[in-house]
N, C-alpha and C positions, 0 to 999 in steps of 0.2 A: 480543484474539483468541488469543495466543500462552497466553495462564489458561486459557484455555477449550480449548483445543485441549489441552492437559498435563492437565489435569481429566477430558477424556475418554480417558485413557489414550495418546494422540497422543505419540509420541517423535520422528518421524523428524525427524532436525537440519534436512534443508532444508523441510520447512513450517514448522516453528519460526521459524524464521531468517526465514522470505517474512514472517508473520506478525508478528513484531517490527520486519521493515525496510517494511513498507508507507506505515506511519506516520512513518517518517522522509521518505518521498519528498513525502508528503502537506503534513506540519504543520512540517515543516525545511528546505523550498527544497532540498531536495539532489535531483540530476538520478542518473537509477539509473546513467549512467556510473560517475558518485561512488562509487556502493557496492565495496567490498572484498569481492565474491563471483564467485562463478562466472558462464558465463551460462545455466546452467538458475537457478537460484536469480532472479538478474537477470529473467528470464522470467518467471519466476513470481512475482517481485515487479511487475512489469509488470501484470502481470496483476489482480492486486490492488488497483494502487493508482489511484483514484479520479482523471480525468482534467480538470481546469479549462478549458475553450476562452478564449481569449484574449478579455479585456473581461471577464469575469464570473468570480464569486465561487462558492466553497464549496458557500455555501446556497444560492442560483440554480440551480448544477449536480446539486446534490441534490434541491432539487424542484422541479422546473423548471416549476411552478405560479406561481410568486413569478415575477416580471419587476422588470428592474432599469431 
């Protein structure tokens, strides 16, 4: 997202930043406490990043068609 957002002329540090740390909260078990940012940034990583309900996966929570 963070190619893409710079591809369209996008600079500003804290979507950059939301954009690059989403994926950490995601695919790295890191809790956005963890993050070394602010809390607008924090927010809007928040915001972002895709939320798992407890018992269920990924791709369950993505499309919530599939039952587990």
């Amino acid at each position: 997202m963070a190619c893409n957002a710079l591809s369209l002329g996008i600079r500003d540090d804290k979507v950059i930043t939301t954009m690059l740390l989403h994926d950490v909260c995601e695919d790295c078990d890191t809790a956005l406490q963890e993050l070394p940012v602010n809390e607008k940034v924090c927010r809007s990583v928040a915001l972002m990043t895709f939320e798992i309900m407890a018992g269920g996966t990924k791709e369950t929570a993505k499309n919530p068609a599939i039952t587990t």
